[in-house]
C-alpha positions in Angstrom: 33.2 41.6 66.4 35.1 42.2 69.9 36.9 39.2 71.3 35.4 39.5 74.3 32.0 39.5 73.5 32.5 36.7 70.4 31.6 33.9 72.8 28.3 35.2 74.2 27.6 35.9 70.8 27.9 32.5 69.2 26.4 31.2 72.2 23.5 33.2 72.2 22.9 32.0 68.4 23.4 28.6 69.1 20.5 28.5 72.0 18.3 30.4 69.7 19.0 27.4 66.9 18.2 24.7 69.3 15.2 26.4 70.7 13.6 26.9 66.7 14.8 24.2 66.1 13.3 22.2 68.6 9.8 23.9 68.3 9.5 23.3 64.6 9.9 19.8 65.2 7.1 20.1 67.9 4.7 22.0 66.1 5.8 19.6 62.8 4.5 16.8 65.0 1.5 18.2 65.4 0.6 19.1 62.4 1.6 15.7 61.0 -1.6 14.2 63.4 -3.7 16.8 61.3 -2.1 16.6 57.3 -0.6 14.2 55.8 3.2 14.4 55.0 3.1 15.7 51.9 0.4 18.3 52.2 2.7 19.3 54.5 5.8 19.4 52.9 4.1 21.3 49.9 2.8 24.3 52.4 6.2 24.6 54.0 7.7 24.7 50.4 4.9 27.3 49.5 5.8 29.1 52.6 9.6 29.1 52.0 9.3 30.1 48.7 7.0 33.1 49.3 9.3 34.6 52.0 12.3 34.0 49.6 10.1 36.0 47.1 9.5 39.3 49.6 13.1 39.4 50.8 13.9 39.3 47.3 11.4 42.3 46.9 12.7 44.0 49.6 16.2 43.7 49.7 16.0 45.2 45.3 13.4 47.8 46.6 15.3 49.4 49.7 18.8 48.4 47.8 17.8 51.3 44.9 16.6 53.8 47.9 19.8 53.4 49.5 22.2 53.4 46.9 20.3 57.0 45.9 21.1 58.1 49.8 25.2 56.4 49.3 25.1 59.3 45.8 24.1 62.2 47.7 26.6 61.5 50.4 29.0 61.1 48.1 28.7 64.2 46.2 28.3 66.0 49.2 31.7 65.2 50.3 33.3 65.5 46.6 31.9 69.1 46.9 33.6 69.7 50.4 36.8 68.4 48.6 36.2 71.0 46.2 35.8 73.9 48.6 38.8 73.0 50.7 40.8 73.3 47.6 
């Protein structure tokens, strides 16, 4: 990353933290005057662990459709190698 842009950057991601940050705790709040703690705690857990499950799925799916794309790249310029020579 550019030096001169480095300090907007990390800027920029420490306001967005704050801001989620701050309305999770909000909307935690509010939800606590509805469920209990723990039924709570189990749906974020649930919730957490489902999203951890599709990245999963789609960093392994797209990771096999791009390495196939990384190949033909490659052997394109292996055969350009080969023609110079």
């Amino acid at each position: 990353m550019p030096d001169w842009i480095r300090g907007r950057f990390i800027g920029m991601l420490a306001t967005l933290q704050n801001t989620i940050m701050g309305t999770a705790m909000f909307l935690g709040g509010v939800l606590l005057e509805a469920f209990s703690p723990r039924m709570l705690g189990l749906a974020g857990g649930v919730l957490l662990t489902v999203m951890g499950a599709g990245f999963a799925a789609v960093y392994f799916l797209s990771r096999h459709r791009f390495h196939n794309v990384a190949d033909c790249e490659d052997d394109d310029a292996a055969a350009q190698t080969e023609a110079t020579l």
